[in-house]
C-alpha positions in Angstrom: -15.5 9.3 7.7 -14.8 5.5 8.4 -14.4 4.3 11.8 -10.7 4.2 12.2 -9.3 7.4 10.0 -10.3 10.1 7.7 -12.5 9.3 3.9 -10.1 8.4 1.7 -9.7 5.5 -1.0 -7.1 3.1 -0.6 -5.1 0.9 -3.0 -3.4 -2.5 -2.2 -0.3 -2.8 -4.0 0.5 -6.3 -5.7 2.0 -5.0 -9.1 5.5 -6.7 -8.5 7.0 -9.7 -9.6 8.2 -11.4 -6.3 11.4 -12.8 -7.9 12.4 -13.2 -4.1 9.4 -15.3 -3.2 10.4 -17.1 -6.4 7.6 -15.7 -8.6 3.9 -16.2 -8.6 1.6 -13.9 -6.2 2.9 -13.5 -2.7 -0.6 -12.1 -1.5 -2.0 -15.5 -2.4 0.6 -17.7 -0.1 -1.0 -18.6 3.3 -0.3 -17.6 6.5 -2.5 -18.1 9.6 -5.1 -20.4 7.6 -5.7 -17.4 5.0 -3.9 -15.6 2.4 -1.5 -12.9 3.2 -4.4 -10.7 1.3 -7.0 -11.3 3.2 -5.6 -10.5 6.5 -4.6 -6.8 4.4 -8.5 -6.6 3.2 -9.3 -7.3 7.0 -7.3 -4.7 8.7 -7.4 -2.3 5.5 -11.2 -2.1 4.2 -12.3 -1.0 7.5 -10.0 1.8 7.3 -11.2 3.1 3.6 -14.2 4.2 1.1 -13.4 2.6 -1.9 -10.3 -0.2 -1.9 -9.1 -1.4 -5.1 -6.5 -3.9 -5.9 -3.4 -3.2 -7.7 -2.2 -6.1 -10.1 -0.8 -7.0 -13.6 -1.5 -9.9 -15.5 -5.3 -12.0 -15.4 -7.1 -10.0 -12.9 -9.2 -13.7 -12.8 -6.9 -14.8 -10.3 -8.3 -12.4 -8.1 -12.3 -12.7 -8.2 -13.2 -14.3 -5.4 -12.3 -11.0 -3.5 -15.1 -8.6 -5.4 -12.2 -5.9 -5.4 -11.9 -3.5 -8.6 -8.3 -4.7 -10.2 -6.1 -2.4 -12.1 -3.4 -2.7 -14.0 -0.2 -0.5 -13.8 -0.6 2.2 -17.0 2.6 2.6 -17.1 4.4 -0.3 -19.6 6.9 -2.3 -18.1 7.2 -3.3 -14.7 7.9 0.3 -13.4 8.0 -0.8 -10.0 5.3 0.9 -6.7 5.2 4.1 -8.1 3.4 2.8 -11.3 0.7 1.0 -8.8 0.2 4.3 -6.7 -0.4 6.0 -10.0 -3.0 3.7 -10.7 -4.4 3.7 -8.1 -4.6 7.5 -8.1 -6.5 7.2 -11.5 -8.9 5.0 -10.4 -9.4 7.2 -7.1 -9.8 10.4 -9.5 -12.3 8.3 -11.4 -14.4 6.4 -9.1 -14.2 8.4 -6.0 -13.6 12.3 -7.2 -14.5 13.8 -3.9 -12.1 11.9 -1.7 -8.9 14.1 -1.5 -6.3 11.6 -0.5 -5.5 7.8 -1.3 -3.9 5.5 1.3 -1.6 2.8 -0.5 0.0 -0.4 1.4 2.1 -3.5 0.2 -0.1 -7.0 -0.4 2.3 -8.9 1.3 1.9 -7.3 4.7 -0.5 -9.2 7.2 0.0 -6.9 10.3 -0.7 -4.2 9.2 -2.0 -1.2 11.7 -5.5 -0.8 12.2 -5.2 3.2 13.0 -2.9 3.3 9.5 -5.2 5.8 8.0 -6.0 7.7 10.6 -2.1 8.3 12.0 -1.1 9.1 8.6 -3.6 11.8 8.4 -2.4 12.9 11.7 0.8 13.7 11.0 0.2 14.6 7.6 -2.1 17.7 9.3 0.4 18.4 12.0 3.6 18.3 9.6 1.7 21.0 7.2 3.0 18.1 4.4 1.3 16.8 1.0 2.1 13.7 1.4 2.6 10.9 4.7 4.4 8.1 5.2 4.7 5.0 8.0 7.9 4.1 9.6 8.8 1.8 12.6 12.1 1.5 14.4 14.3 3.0 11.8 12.8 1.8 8.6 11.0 3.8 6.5 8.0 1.7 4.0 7.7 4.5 1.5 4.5 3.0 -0.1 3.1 2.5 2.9 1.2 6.1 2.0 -1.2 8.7 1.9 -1.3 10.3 -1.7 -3.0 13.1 -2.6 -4.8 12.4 -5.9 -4.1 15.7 -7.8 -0.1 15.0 -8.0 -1.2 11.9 -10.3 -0.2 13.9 -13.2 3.2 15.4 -11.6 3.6 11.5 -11.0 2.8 10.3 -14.6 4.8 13.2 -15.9 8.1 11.9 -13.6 7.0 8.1 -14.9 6.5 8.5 -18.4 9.0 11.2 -19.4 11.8 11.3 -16.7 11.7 7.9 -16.2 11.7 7.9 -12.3 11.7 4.8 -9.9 12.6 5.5 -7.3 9.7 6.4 -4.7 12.1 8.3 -2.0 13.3 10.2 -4.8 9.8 11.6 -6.1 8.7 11.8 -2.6 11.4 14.4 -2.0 10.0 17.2 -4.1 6.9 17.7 -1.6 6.3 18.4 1.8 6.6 14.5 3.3 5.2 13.8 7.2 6.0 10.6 8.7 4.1 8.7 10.9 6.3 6.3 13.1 5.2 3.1 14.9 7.1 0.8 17.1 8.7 -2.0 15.7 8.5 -4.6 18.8 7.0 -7.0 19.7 5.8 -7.3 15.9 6.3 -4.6 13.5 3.2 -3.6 11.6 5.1 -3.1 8.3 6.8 -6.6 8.5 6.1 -8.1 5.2 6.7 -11.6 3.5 9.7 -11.0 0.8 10.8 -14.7 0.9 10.1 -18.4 1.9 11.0 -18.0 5.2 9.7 -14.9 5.6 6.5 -17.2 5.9 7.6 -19.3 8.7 8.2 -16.1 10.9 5.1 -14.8 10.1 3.5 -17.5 11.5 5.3 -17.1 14.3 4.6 -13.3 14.8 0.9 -14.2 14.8 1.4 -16.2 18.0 2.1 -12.8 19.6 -0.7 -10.7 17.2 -3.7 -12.8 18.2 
C-alpha cells in the first residue's frame, strides 16, 4: 500500500503524436521551470509500485528519468488504448501480483495527489471493473484504473476488431467514475497546444 492509494502499477501515457502541439514530445515542454513530465512523476510515483512510461520512437530521449519505456505493441499509432495495453503487459510481467494499473496523460502537470486512491474508491463502492476521473462535466477516459486481466479482451478488440475508441471499449464492463471539481484549477487540465502552456503557467500561480 503506498501512501496515498491502494498497490497498484501505474503507466504514464505519452504514445501520441501531438500534431496539436505541433509534433515533438509535449511531456518534454516546460512549464514551472520543469517539464510537464516531471511534475506527473512528482504527483504520480508517490501514488504507485512500479511506474513505467509509455512512448514510441527512441526511448533515449527519455533516460534521464530511470523509468522502464514501452512501446505500443499494437502497429500503428492506435491511439491511448494501445498505451494502456502496454502498459497492462508490462504490469502482468513485472508486477504479477498487483491487480489493477492506474494510467494518466503525460501532458497533465496538476494532476491529483489522492488519484489512486479515489479511483479505487469509487471503483469499490460502484461494484465496477474498471474507474475513471472526471471534473465539472468532462470525463478523461484514460485517466484510469485498469484491471490487468482484461489486457487480452483489450488486445483482442485492438488487433482483430480494430477498436479506438476508449468510451466505446469501456462500455462493455462495469465503469465507476470518480469526479473532482474543476475550479479553481482542474486536475485533469492538460497542455494540447501552445497556449495551453501560457495558461498553465498561470494555473500554477494558484496550485503552489
Amino acid at each position: 500500500m503506498t501512501e496515498h492509494g491502494p498497490p497498484v502499477t501505474g503507466v504514464i501515457l505519452a504514445g501520441g503524436l501531438a500534431r496539436r502541439m505541433g509534433g515533438g514530445d509535449k511531456p518534454l515542454r516546460s512549464i514551472a521551470g520543469k517539464t510537464i513530465l516531471d511534475h506527473v512523476i512528482e504527483r504520480i510515483a508517490p501514488q504507485c509500485h512500479g511506474l513505467a512510461l509509455n512512448a514510441n520512437g527512441d526511448p533515449a530521449r527519455f533516460a534521464q528519468w530511470k523509468l522502464p519505456v514501452i512501446a505500443d505493441s499494437i502497429e500503428g499509432f492506435a491511439g491511448p488504448l494501445a498505451g494502456i495495453l502496454a502498459g497492462l503487459d508490462w504490469s502482468a510481467q513485472q508486477h504479477p501480483e498487483r491487480e489493477y494499473m492506474l494510467s494518466v496523460a503525460a501532458d497533465c502537470p496538476f494532476l491529483p495527489h489522492d488519484l489512486a486512491a479515489r479511483l479505487e474508491q469509487a471503483r469499490t463502492a460502484q461494484g465496477a471493473q474498471l474507474a475513471v476521473a472526471s471534473s465539472g462535466e468532462q470525463v478523461h477516459p484514460v485517466i484510469g484504473l485498469w484491471k490487468v486481466s482484461l489486457r487480452e479482451e483489450l488486445r483482442h478488440a485492438l488487433a482483430i476488431e480494430d477498436e479506438r475508441k476508449i468510451d466505446r471499449w469501456t462500455a462493455r464492463y462495469t465503469l465507476a467514475t470518480a469526479a473532482w471539481p474543476h475550479q479553481p484549477v482542474d486536475p485533469f487540465f492538460n497542455a494540447n497546444r501552445p497556449d495551453d502552456l501560457a495558461e498553465a503557467e498561470r494555473l500554477f500561480a494558484l496550485v503552489r
